[in-house]
SEFI-406282 format. One record per residue (C-alpha): residue number from 1; residue in three letters; x, y, z. Coordinates in nm, 2 decimals, decimal comma. Layout:
NUM:Ala:X:Y:Z
...
This chain:
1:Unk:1,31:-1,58:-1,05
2:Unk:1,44:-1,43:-1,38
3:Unk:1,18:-1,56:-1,60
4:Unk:0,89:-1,40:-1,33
5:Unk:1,12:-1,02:-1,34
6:Unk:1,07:-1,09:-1,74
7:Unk:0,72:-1,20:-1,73
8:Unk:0,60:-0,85:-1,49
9:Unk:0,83:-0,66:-1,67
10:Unk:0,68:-0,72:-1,99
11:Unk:0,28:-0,72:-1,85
12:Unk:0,32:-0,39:-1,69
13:Unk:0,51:-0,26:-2,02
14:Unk:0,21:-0,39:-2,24
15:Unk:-0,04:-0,27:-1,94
16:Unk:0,10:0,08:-2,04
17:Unk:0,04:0,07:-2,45
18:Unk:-0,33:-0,07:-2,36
19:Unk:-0,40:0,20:-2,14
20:Unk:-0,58:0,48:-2,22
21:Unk:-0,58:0,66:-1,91
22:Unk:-0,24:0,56:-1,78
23:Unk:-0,15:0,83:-1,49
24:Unk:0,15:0,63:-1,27
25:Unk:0,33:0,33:-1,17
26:Unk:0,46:0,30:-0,85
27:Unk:0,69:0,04:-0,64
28:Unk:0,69:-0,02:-0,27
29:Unk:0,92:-0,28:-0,09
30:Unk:0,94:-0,39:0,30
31:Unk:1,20:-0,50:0,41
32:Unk:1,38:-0,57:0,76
33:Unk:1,72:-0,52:0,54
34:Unk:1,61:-0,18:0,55
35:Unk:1,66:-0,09:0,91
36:Unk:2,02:0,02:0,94
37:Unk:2,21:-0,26:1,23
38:Unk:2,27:0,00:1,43
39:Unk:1,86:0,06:1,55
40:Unk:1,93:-0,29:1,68
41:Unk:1,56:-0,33:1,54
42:Unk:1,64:-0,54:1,23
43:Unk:1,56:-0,93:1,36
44:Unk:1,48:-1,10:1,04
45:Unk:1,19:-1,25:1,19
46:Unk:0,82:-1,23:1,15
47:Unk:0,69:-1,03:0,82
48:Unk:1,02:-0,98:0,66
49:Unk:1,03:-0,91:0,28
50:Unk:0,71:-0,79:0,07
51:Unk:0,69:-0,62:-0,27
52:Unk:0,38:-0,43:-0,45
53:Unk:0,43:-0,31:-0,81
54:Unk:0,14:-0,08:-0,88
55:Unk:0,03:0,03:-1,23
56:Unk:-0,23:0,35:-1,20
57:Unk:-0,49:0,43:-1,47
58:Unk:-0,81:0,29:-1,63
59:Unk:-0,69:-0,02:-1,73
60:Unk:-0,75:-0,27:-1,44
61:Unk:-1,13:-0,14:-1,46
62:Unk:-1,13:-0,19:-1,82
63:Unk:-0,94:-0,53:-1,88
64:Unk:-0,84:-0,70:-1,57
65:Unk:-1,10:-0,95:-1,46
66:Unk:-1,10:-0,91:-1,08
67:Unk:-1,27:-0,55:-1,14
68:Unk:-1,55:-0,75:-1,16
69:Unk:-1,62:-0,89:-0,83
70:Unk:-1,51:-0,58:-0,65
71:Unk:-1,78:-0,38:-0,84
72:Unk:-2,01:-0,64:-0,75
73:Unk:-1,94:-0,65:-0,40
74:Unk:-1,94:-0,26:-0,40
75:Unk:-2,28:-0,21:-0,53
76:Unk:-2,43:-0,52:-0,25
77:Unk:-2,26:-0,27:0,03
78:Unk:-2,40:0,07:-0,17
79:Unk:-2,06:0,21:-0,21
80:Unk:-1,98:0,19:-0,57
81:Unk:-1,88:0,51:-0,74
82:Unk:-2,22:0,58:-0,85
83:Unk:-2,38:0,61:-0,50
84:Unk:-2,07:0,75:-0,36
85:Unk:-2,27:1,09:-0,45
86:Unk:-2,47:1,03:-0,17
87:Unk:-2,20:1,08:0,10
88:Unk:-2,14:1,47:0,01
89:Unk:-2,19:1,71:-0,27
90:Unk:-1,90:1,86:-0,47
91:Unk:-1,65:1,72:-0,71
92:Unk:-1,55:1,39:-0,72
93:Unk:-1,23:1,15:-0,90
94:Unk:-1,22:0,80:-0,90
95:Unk:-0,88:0,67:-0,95
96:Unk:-0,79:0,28:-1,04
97:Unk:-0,50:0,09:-1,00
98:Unk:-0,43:-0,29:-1,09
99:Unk:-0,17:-0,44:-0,81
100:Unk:0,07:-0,75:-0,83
101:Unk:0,31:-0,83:-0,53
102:Unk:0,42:-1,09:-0,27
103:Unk:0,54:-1,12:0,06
104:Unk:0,70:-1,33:0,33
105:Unk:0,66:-1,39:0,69
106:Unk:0,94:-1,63:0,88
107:Unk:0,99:-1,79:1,29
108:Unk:1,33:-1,63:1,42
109:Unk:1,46:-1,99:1,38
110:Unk:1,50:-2,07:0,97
111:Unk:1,84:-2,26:0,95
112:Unk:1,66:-2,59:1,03
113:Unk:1,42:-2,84:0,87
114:Unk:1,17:-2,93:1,17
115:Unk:0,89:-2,73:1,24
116:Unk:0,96:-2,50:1,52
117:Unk:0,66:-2,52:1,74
118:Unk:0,67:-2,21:1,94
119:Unk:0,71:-1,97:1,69
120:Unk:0,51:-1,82:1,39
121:Unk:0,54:-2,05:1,05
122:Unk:0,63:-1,99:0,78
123:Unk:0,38:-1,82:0,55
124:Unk:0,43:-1,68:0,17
125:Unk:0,16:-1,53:-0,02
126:Unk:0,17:-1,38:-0,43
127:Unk:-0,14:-1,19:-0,49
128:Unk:-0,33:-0,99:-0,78
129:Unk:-0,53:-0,70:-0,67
130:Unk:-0,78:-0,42:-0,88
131:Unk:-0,82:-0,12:-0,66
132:Unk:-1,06:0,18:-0,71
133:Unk:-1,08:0,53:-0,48
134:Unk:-1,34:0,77:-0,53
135:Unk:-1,25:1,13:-0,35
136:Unk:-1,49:1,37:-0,30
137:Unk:-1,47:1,70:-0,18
138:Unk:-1,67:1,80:0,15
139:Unk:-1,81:2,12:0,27
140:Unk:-1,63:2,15:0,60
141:Unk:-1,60:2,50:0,72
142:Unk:-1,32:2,45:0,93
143:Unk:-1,12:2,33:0,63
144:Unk:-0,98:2,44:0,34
145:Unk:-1,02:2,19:0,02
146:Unk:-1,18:1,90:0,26
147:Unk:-1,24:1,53:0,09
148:Unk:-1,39:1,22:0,18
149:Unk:-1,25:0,85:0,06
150:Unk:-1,36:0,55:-0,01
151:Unk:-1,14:0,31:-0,08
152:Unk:-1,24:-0,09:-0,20
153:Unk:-0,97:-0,35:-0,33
154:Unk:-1,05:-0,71:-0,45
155:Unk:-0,72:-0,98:-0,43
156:Unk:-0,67:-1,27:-0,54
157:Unk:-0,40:-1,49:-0,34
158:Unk:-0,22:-1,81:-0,39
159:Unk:-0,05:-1,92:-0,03
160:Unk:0,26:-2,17:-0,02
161:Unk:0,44:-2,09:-0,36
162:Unk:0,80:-2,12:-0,29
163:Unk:0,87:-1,76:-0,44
164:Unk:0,96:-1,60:-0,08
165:Unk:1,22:-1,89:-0,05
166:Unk:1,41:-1,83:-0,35
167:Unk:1,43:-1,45:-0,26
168:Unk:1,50:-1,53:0,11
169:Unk:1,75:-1,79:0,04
170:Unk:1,94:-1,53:-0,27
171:Unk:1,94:-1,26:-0,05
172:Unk:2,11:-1,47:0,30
173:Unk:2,34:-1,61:0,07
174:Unk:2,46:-1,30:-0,10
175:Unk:2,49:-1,14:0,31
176:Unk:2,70:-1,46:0,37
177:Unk:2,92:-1,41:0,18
178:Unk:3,04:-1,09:0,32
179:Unk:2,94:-1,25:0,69
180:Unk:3,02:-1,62:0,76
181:Unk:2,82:-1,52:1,08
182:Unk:2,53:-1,39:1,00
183:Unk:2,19:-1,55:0,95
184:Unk:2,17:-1,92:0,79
185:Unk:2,02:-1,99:0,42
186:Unk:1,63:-2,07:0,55
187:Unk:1,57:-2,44:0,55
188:Unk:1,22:-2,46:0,70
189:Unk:0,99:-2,35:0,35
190:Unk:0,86:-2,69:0,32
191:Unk:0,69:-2,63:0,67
192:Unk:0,49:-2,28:0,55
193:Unk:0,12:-2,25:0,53
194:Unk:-0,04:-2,45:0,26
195:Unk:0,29:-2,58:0,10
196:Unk:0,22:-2,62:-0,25
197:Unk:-0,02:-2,37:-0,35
198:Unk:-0,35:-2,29:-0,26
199:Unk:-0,58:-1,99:-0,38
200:Unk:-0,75:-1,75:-0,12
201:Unk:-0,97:-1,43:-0,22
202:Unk:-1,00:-1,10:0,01
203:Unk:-1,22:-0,79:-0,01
204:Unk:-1,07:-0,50:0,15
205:Unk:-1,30:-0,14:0,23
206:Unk:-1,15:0,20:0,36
207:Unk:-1,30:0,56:0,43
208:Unk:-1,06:0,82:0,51
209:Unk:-1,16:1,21:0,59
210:Unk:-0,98:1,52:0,67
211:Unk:-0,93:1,59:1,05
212:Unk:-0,69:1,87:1,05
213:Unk:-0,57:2,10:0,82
214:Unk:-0,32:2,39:0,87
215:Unk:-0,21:2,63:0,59
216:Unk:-0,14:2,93:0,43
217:Unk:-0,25:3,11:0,08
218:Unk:-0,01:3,12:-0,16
219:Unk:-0,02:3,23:-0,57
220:Unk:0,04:3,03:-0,89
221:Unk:0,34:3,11:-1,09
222:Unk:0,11:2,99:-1,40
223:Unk:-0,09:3,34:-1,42
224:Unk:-0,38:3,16:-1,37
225:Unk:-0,69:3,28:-1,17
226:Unk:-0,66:2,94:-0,93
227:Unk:-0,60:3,00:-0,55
228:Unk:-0,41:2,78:-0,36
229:Unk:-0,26:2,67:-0,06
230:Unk:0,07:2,54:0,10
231:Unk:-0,05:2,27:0,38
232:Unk:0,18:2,31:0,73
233:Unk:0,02:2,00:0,89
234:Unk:-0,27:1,77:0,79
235:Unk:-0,40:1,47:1,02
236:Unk:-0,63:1,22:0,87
237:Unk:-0,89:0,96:1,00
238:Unk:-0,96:0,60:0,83
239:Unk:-1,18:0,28:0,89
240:Unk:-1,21:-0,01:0,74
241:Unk:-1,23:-0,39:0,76
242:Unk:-1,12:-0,69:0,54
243:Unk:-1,35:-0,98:0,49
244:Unk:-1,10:-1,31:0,34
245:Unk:-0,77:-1,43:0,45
246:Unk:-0,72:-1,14:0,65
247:Unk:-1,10:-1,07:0,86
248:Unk:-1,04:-0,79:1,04
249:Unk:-1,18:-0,43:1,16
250:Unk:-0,89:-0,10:1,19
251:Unk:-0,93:0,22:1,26
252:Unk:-0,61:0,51:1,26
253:Unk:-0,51:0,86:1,25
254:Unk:-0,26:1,00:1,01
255:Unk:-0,09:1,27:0,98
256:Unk:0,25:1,50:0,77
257:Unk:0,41:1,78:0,88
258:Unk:0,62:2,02:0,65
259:Unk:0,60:2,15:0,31
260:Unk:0,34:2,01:0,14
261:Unk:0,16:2,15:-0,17
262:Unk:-0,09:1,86:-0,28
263:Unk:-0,38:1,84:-0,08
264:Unk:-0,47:1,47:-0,12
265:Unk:-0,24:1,29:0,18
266:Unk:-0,33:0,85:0,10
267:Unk:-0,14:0,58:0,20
268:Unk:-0,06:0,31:-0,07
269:Unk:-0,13:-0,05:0,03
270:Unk:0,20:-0,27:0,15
271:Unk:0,25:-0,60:0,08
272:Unk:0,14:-0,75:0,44
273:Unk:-0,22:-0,58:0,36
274:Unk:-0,20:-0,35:0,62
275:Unk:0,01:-0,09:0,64
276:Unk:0,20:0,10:0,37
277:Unk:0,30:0,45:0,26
278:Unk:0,33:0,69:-0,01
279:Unk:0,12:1,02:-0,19
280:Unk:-0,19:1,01:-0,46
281:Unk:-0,27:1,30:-0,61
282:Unk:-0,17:1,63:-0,70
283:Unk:-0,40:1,88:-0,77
284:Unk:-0,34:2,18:-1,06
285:Unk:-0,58:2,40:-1,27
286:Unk:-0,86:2,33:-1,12
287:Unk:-1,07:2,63:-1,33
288:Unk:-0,95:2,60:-1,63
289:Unk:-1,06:2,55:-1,92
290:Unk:-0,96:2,44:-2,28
291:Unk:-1,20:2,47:-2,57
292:Unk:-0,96:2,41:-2,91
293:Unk:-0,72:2,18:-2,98
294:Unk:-0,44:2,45:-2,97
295:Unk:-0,52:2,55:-2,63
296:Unk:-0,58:2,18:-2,56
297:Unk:-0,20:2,15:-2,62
298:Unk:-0,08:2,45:-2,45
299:Unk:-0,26:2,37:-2,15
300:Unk:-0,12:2,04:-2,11
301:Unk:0,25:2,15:-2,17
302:Unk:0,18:2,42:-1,89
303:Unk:0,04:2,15:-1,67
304:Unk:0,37:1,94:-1,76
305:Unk:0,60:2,19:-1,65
306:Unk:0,38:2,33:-1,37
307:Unk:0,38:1,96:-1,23
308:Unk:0,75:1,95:-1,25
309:Unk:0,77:2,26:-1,02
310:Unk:0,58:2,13:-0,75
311:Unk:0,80:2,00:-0,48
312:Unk:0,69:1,88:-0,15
313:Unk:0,90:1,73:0,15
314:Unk:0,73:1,62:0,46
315:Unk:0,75:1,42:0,79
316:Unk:0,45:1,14:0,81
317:Unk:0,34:0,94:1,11
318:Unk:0,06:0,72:1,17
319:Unk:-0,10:0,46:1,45
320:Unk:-0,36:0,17:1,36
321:Unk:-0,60:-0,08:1,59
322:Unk:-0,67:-0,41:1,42
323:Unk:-0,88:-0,65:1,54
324:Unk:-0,84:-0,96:1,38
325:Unk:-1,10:-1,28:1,38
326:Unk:-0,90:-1,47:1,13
327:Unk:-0,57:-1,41:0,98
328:Unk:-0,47:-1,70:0,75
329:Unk:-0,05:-1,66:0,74
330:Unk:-0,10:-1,77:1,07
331:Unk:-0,39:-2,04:1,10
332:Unk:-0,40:-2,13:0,74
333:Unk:-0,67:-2,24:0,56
334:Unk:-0,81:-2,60:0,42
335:Unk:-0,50:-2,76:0,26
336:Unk:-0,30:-2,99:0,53
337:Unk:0,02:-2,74:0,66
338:Unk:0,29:-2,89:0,83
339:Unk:0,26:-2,59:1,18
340:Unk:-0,04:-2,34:1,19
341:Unk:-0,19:-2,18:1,47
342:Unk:-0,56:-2,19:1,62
343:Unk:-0,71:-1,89:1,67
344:Unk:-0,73:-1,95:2,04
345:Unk:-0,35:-1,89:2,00
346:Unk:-0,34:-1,57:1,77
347:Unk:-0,36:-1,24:1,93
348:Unk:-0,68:-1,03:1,80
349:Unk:-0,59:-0,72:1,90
350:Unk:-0,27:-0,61:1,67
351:Unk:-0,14:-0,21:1,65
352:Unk:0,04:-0,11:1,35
353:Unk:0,26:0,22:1,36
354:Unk:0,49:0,35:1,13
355:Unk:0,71:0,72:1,07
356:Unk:0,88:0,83:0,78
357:Unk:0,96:1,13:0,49
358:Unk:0,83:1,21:0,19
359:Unk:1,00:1,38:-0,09
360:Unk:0,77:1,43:-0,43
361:Unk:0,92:1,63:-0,71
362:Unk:0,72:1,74:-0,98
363:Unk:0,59:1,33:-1,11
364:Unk:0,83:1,16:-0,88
365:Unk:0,76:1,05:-0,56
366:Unk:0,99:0,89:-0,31
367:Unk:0,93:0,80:0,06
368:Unk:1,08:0,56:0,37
369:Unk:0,94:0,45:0,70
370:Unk:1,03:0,25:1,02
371:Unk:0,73:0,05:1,07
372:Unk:0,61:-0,16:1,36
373:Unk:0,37:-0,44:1,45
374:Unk:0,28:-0,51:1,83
375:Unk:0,28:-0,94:1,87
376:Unk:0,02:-1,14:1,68
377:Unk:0,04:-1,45:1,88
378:Unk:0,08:-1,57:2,24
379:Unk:0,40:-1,73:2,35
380:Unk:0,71:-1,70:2,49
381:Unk:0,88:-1,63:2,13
382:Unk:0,61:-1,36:2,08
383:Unk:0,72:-1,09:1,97
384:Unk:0,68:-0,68:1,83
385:Unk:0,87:-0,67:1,51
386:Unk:1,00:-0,37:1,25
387:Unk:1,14:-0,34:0,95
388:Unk:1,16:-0,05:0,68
389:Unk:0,98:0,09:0,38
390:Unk:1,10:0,28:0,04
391:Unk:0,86:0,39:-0,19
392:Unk:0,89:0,51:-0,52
393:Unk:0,63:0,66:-0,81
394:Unk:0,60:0,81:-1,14
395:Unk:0,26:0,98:-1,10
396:Unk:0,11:1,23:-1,34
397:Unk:-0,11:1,52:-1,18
398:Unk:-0,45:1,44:-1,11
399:Unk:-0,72:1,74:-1,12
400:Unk:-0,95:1,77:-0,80
């Protein structure tokens, strides 16, 4: 476990020198650890630990190789960034991100060694993923500063390492020591989904558009000639399907209530692949324009402490359908596993809902939600589970 913290630690430190168009790193973990005992919503069971370490800039289009097949795949489906012009006129920003995180999904029962029939299995998956959104402004008239997104991520996935075991088992131990009672160091790893180690590819699309958007003008402090806006309440609508290890179409509404200054409102991708939270994008200067190197530098110090000024603090909520035809943490794929279902046994239909705050202070952004996800199998041990989200970011403004 130490040598892997050493290993990303050092790749994302190195991923940073390399870059030359480095805007953000950011870190989201889910976990049902989270959820304070007193919700009585916290049953370490079903998807209960995940981690995605995110590193924002040029460089996964640049260097990392899985950029390759996702621009593939997005020019077959005529939605790469070049024919993303199509959709609207106005300006446009494509972001990219490079993405490295697991997760870990567990039956109620984990203190013993047989497979426990009834329940979900075991299922552990570390991926790699290159991620590229292209926004676009619209010309809405019942909007101020609309935009359109489009979303596309490419991941490679390796089931059945033993990485969610060793973090499971150091983390039940630790909460043992401090209660004899609570739950048991996990004994049934051996019995996950494709045991050992098998590879597993997924391409991901989403398009999200502005709904709703209530606000107010408001001036710069900058003594710039930019008008702007502080946002009351925005509500958001997405699509999308996944085509791999998770096949599956969704569609959701999201929405933020309270002071918000950026006009950009996505969702960053959690470790279970479906739902997640957090902010991209801050928009700041929009008309202005630097010609010599001296007002090159003075503009980009302005920007710098302008950033650090913006301050934002909001409520969030959002509701997703999924319809699944295959979901492989649960029915696994061509390696042997010991306890998988069929799909006969899997529920398609699966809603994902979460709630949470925001709080984004000039590059920093930090956020929590309570999420939930309705039962994804039948059975008497089927079950709605929760468990909670922290993000956190060092994001440089983006101009839009």
């Amino acid at each position: 476990m130490k040598t892997l913290i050493i290993f990303i630690s050092i790749f994302f430190y190195s991923s940073i020198l390399l870059s030359q168009n480095y805007t953000g790193t950011s870190l989201v973990i889910d976990q049902d650890l989270f959820i304070p005992d007193s919700w009585d919503l916290n049953n370490d069971q079903n998807y209960t630990q995940g981690i995605v370490l995110s590193l924002h800039g040029d460089l996964s289009e640049k260097v990392f190789i899985l950029s390759k097949p996702r621009k593939f795949i997005d020019k077959l489906l005529n939605i790469d960034s070049s024919n993303f012009t199509t959709f609207n006129r106005g300006k446009r920003l494509d972001l990219f991100s490079f993405n490295l995180g697991g997760t870990g999904f567990t039956p109620f029962e984990i203190g013993t060694t047989e497979v426990v029939e009834d329940d979900r299995p075991f299922s552990s998956f570390l991926f790699f993923n290159s991620q590229r959104t292209s926004i676009r402004q619209t010309a809405r008239p019942n909007i101020k500063s609309p935009w359109k997104v489009i979303t596309s991520d490419f991941t490679l996935n390796i089931f059945g390492l033993r990485l969610g075991e060793q973090l499971q088992s150091y983390i039940h131990e630790k909460l043992l020591e401090t209660n004899p009672n609570g739950r048991p160091i996990p004994l049934g790893w051996p019995n996950q989904i494709s045991d050992g180690g098998e590879p597993s590819l997924l391409y991901r699309v989403n398009m999200t558009s502005s709904l709703l958007d209530f606000h107010k003008a408001r001036k710069n402090n900058d003594d710039q000639e930019v008008k702007a806006y502080n946002h009351i309440f925005q509500m958001t609508h997405q699509v999308g399907f996944g085509l791999g290890y998770y096949t599956y179409f969704n569609t959701g509404v999201n929405m933020r209530l309270g002071l918000i200054r950026t006009k950009i409102f996505l969702k960053a991708n959690g470790a279970n692949g479906i739902a997640g939270i957090g902010n991209k994008g801050v928009s700041l200067f929009k008309n202005v324009i630097a010609n010599t190197p001296e007002e090159k530098k003075a503009l980009k110090k302005k920007k710098r402490k302008a950033a650090w000024k913006q301050f934002e603090l909001y409520l969030f909520a959002s509701s997703n359908t999924n319809l699944f035809l295959y979901n492989a943490a649960l029915q696994g794929q061509f390696r042997h596993s010991e306890h998988r279902f069929s799909y006969s046994e899997i529920k398609p239909l699966v809603f994902t809902y979460d709630a949470g705050i925001a709080l984004n202070i000039g590059y920093l952004n930090f956020g929590y939600a309570l999420t939930g996800r309705t039962a994804e199998f039948d059975g008497q041990k089927s079950r709605t589970h929760t468990w909670g989200s922290a993000y956190l970011a060092f994001q440089k403004p983006l101009d839009l």
